[in-house]
Structure formats: C-alpha cells, structure tokens
Steps between C-alpha positions, in 0.01 A plus 500: 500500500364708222153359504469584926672805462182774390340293783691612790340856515211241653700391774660775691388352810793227427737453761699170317590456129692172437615483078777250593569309191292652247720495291392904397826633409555875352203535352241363720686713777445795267149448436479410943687778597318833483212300630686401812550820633145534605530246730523764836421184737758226377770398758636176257605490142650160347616540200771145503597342201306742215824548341532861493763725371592837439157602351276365735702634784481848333120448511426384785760754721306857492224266657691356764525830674134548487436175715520677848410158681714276362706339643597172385596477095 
C-alpha cells in the first residue's frame, strides 16, 4: 500500500479499489490514507483482512467522509 499510495492522485477517475489481503496494516493505511480522499468518483473500498487497528482507523477516518460516492466499504 505505501508504494501505490502517491499514485492515486493519477487515478481519480477510479470508481473500484479492492486492497483485500494486503496485508498493509497501520502504517501502509497511514501512508494510503490522505491519498484516498481524492478519490471524488469511488463507490467501493475493500479494505478485508489488512489487519488494521486503532492507528490505521484514525488515518484513514477524516477521509472516509470525503468519499461522497461511496458506498460500499
């Protein structure tokens, strides 16, 4: 996750991410997270079985609320 993550800027046509078992945990969700908020156009976010706790949820919450379109996480 950290390696895509200065790549999503690219790709805010994206309408789909799937992460599911990447295995990212806190900090690839830390280095994801600010990133993902540019995504204006994504409806589904996977995020299964990257093992995160309290710090990657802390990271990756202020985003959630700029994702107007999603709807399935």
């Amino acid at each position: 996750m950290q390696a895509l993550a200065p790549h999503l800027e690219m790709l805010s046509f994206l309408t789909s991410l799937n992460l599911d078992e990447n295995w990212g945990g806190d900090v690839g969700m830390q280095a994801l997270a600010p990133h993902l908020g540019r995504l204006s156009s994504l409806t589904s976010l996977n995020l299964a079985e990257n093992h995160l706790r309290v710090e990657g949820m802390q990271a990756l919450a202020p985003q959630l609320g700029r994702l107007s379109s999603l709807t399935s996480l």
